[in-house]
ZALO-956074 format. One line per 3 residues: number of its first residue (from 0); their letters; for each residue x, y, z of C-alpha. Coordinates in Angstrom, 3 decimals. Example, Ala and Ser with C-alpha at 12.3 -4.5 7.8 and 13.67 -1.06 7.14 Angstrom:
% residues 2
0 = as = 12.300,-4.500,7.800 | 13.670,-1.060,7.140 $
END
This chain:
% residues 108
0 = xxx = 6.432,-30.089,-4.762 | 4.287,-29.224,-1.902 | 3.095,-25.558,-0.718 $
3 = xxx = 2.967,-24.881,3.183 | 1.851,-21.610,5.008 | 3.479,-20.511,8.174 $
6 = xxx = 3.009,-17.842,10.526 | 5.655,-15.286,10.744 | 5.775,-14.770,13.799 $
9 = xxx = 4.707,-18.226,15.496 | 6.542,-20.002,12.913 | 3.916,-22.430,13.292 $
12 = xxx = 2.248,-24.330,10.202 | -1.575,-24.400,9.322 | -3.439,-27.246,10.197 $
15 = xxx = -7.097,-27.614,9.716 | -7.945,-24.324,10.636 | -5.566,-24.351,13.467 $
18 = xxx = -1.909,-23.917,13.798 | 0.908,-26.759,14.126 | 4.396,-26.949,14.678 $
21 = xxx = 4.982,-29.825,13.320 | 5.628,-29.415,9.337 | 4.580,-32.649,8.585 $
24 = xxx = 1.026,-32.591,10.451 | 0.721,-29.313,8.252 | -1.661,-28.879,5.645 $
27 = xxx = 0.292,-29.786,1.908 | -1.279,-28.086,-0.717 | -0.809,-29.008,-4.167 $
30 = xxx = -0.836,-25.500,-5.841 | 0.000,-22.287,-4.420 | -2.939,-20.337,-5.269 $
33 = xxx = -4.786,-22.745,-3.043 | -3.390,-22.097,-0.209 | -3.525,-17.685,-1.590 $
36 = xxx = -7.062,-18.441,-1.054 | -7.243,-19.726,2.209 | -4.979,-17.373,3.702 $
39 = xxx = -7.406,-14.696,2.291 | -10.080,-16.582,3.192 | -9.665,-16.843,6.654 $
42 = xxx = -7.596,-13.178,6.890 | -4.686,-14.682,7.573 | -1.768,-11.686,7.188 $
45 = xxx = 1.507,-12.252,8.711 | 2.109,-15.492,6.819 | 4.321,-17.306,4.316 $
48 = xxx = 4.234,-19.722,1.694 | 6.929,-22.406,1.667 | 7.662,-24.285,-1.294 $
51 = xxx = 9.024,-27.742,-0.453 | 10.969,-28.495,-3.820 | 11.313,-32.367,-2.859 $
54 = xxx = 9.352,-35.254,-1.532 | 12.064,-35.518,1.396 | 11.715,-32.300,2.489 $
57 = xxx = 15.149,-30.343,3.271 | 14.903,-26.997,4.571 | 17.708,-26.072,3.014 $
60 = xxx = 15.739,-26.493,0.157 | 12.784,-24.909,0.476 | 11.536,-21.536,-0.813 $
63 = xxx = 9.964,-19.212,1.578 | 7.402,-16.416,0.319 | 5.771,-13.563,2.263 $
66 = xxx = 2.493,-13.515,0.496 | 1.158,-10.371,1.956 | 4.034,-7.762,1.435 $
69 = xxx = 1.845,-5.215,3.630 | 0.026,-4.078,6.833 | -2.385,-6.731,8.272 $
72 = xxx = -5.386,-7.315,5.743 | -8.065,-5.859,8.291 | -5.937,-2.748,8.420 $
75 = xxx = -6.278,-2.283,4.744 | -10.294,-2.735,4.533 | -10.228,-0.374,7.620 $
78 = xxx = -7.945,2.481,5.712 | -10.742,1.743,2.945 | -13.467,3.113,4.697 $
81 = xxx = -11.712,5.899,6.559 | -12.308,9.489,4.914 | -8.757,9.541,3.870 $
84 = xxx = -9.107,6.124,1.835 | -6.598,3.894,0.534 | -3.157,4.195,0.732 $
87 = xxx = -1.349,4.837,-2.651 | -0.446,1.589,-3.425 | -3.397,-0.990,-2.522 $
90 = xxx = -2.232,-4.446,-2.093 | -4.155,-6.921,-4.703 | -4.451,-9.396,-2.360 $
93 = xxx = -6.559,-6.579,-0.126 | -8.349,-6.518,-3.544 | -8.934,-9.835,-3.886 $
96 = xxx = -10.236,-10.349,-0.592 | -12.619,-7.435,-0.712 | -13.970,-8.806,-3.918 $
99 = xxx = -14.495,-12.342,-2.250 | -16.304,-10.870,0.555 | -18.509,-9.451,-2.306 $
102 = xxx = -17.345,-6.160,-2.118 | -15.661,-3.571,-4.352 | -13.239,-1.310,-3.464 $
105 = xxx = -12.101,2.043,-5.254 | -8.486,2.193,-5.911 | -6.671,5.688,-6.145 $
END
């Protein structure tokens, strides 16, 4: 199994930093939580991660996750330091990110 991210709205692949659109110039990452971190890493929000099940990839086979179920990232760390604070429910990958930038942020 291989792990892909794709832009939601470019449907284009990562690729060295960059952005393909060609799946198979894309970057393959072995576990998911690798490519988590990059995506938080480089604040990449409106993104999904795409399970290829097989070594032929099929997309009718593949699994497609939206790994950040919430507004853009920067949005979040904004709402953070606004006087009214976080939203209700904060995001743990807004969280994690913070705590990787090595900040802390106060949850409601």
């Amino acid at each position: 199994m291989t792990h892909l991210v794709r832009h939601l709205n470019t449907h284009l692949y990562l690729h060295d930093g960059g952005w393909t659109p060609d799946p198979a110039q894309a970057d393959h990452f072995t576990h998911s939580i690798d490519a988590i971190k990059t995506c938080l890493a480089h604040h990449y929000g409106d993104v999904e991660l795409i399970l290829q099940l097989y070594a032929q990839p099929n997309p009718r086979f593949d699994l497609h996750l939206h790994l950040f179920d919430h507004p853009p990232l920067e949005r979040c760390l904004e709402q953070a330091d606004s006087p009214q604070g976080m939203p209700p429910i904060l995001p743990a990958a807004a969280l994690e990110a913070e705590q990787h930038r090595g900040g802390t942020l106060a949850t409601p």
